[in-house]
N, C-alpha and C positions, 0 to 999 in steps of 0.2 A: 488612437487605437490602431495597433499593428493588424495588418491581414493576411496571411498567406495565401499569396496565387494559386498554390496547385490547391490548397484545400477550398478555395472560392471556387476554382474551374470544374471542380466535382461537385461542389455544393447548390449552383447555379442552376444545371441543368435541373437536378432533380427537386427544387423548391421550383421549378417551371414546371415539372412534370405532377406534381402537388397538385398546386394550380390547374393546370388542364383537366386532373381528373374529376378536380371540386367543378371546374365551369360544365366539363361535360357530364355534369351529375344533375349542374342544375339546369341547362340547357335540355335536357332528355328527361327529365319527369312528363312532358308533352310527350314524347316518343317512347316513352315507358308506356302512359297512360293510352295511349290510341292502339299500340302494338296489342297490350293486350288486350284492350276490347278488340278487337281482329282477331285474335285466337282464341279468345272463348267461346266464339260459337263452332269450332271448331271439337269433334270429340276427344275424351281424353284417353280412348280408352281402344281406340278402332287403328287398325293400320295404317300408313299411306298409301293412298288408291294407286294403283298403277296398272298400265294397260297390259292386255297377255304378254307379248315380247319384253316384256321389261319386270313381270314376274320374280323372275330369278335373284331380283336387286330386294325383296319384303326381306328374307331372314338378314339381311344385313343392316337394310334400313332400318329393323325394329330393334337390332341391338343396338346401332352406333347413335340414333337418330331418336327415337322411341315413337309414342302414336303420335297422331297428327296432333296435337296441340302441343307440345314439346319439337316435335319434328318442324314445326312452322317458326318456331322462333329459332331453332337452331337452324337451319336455311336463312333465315332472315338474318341471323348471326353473320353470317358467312355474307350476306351478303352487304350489311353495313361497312364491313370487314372494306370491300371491296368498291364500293359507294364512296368512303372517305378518302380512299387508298387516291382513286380516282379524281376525287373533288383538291384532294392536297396538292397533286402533283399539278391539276391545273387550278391552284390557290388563286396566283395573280391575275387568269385569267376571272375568273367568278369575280374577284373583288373589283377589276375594271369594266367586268359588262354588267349594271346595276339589273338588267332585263331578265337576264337570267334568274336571279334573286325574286324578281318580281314573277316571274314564270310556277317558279318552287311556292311563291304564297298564293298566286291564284288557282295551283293545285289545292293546293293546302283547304280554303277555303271552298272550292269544289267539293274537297273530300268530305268536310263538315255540313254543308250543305245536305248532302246525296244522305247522311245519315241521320240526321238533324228537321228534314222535311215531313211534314205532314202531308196527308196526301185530302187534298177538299173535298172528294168525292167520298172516301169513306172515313175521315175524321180520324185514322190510326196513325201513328208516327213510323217512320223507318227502324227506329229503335226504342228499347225501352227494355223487350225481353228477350231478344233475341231469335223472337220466331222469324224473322223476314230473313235469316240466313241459312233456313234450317237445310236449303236445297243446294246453298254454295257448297262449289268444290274446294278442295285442297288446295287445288293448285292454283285458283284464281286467290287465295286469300294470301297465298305465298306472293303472288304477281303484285297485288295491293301493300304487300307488308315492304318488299323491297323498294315500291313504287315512291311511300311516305318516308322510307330510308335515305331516297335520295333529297326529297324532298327538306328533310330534315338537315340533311348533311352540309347543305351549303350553309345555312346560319351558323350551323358548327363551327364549320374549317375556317371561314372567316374571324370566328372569333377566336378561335386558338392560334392561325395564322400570328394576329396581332400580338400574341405574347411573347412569339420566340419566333426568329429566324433560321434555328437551327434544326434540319426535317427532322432528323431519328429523332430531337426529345417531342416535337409536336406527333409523329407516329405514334411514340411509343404514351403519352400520353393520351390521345385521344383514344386507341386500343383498349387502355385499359378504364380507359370510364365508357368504352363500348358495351363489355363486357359485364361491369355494374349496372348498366341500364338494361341489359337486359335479364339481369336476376332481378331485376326492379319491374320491367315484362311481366315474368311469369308471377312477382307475387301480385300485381295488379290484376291479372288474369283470374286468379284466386279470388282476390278481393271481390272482382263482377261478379262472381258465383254467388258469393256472399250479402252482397249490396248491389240489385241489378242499376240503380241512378246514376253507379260511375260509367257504366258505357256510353248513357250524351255525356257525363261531363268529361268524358275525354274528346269527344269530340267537337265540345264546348272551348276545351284549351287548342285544338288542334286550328277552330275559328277563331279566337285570338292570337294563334301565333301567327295566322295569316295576315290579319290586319295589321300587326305590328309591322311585318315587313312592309308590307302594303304603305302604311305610314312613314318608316323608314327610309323605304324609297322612293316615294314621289314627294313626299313631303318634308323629306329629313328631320323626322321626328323620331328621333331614337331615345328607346328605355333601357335602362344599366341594367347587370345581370339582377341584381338582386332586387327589382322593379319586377322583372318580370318572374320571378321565380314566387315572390308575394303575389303574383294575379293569379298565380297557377294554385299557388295552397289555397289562394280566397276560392278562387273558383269552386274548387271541391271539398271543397267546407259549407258552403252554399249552398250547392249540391247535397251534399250529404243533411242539410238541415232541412231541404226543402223534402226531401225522403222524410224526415223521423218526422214534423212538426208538422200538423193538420190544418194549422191556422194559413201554413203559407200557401196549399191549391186554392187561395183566392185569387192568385197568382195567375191561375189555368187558362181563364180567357184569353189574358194578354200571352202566355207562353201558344198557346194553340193559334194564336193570329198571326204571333211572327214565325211560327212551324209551317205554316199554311205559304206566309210570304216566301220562304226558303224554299216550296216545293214550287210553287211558280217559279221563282227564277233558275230552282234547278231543273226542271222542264223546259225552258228556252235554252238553258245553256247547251242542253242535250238536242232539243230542235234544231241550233245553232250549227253542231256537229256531227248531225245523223250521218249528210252525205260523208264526211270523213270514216266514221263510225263504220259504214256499208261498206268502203273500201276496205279498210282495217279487217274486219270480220271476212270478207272474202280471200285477202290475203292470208288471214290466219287459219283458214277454213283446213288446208290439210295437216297443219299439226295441231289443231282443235281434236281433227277426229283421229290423230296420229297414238293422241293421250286421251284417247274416252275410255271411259274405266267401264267395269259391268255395271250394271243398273244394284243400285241401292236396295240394302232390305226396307221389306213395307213396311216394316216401323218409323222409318225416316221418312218426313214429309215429300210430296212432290209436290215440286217449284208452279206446277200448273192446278193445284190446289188451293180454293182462298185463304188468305192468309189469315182471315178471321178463325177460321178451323183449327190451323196449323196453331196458334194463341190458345184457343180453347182447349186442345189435349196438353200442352206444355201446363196450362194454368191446372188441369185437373191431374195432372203426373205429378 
């Protein structure tokens, strides 16, 4: 069978490019699935808060940007954007410092923890309906979405690294299954409104991609794409059963035991790094108060409010 060179040299790139966007489709249903639980407790329907001097930036922001639940993945857009941009060009570094990877899953797992814990003293989970965010800002969700972006991006760029050596088609690749994942975002986003169960089970899969690196790298046990892309549909299929089907809250004890063990450890981890924590917050102290927006209508919960209350008007609304 004859080949032609020039039509292989055009044809190659872009069955690479194929490629990339199917891995970063299936790599980012995790990063679909967490981004938009992170912007659903966000409104859909209210401004971006911004402080008086910075006023002048609302008529622009609500056309180019829209409210904050659209405007937070679109920043988060922008900032994947820049995440991979970043993690590409130091590719070979990421793939020779294995710590780094392992840095990215123990956020990872942090972050599943922190939303995933039960709290022993009053028996309510971090999530479930979304009252425990009702008093988060904008901006902290935006800091959180980029946070997981990076996080996410090293297993990424690693794995599209490995398919091609040539940058523009792994750019231009992995851009554009950026860009599907995050229409993949917002109908997740949708989907929470719908069926509140997927908010842990995303960040059910966001503790299973931690462990996977986690195993990866200290123990070099690695799972193929399509390994992991089946734990992510089991997951929330799971999920979603354990939502419709009555039989399965026999379930409850043991799910409330290991929510409990997660809130212990995520409580030490945070004991672990208060004194960092104290530093961090004092340093950020004057562009905390740089970006303090006005105070909220009283219809929005306050963060110093029990949360039990905050749950009871969301349940009877």
């Amino acid at each position: 069978m004859f080949e032609d060179p020039l039509l292989h040299s055009y044809l190659a790139p872009l069955l690479i490019i194929v490629q990339l966007i199917f891995l970063e489709g299936i790599l980012s249903i995790d990063n679909a699935a967490v981004l938009g639980a992170m912007v659903s407790i966000l409104p859909e329907n209210e401004s971006v808060p911004y402080p008086p001097f910075l006023k002048f930036l609302q008529p622009f922001t609500d056309q180019v940007l829209g409210m904050q639940q659209q405007a937070a993945l679109k920043v988060g857009l922008l900032g994947a954007y820049v995440g991979r941009g970043v993690m590409l060009v130091m590719a070979s570094f990421v793939i020779a410092n294995p710590w780094l990877r392992l840095l990215g899953a123990l956020y990872l797992i942090k972050l599943a923890f922190e939303n995933l814990a039960v709290s022993p003293e009053s028996g309510e989970g971090s999530t479930g309906h979304g009252h425990h965010a009702a008093g988060v800002g904008f901006w902290l969700v935006v800091l959180n979405v980029e946070l997981a972006d990076l996080a996410f991006s090293i297993d990424n760029v690693v794995a599209a690294v490995a398919l091609s050596d040539q940058l523009w088609v792994v750019l231009l690749g992995v851009a554009l299954g950026i860009v599907t994942m995050r229409f993949a975002a917002g109908i997740f986003a949708y989907l929470i409104r719908r069926q509140p169960i997927l908010e842990p089970a995303a960040y059910i899969l966001v503790l299973a991609i931690g462990i996977e690196l986690v195993l990866a790298d200290l123990y070099h046990f690695h799972f193929n794409h399509l390994a992991k892309f089946m734990i992510s549909i089991g997951i929330l299929a799971l999920c979603l059963l354990y939502a419709r089907f009555q039989v399965l809250t026999l379930f409850d004890p043991l799910l409330h035991w290991l929510g409990e063990g997660m809130g212990y450890l995520n409580n030490l981890v945070n004991w672990m790094f208060k004194p960092l924590l104290l530093v961090l917050k004092l340093l950020f102290y004057p562009v905390r108060r740089l970006f303090a927006t006005e105070p909220k209508p009283p219809h929005l919960h306050n963060p110093l409010e029990p949360a039990d209350s905050a749950h009871t008007e969301l349940v009877e609304g």
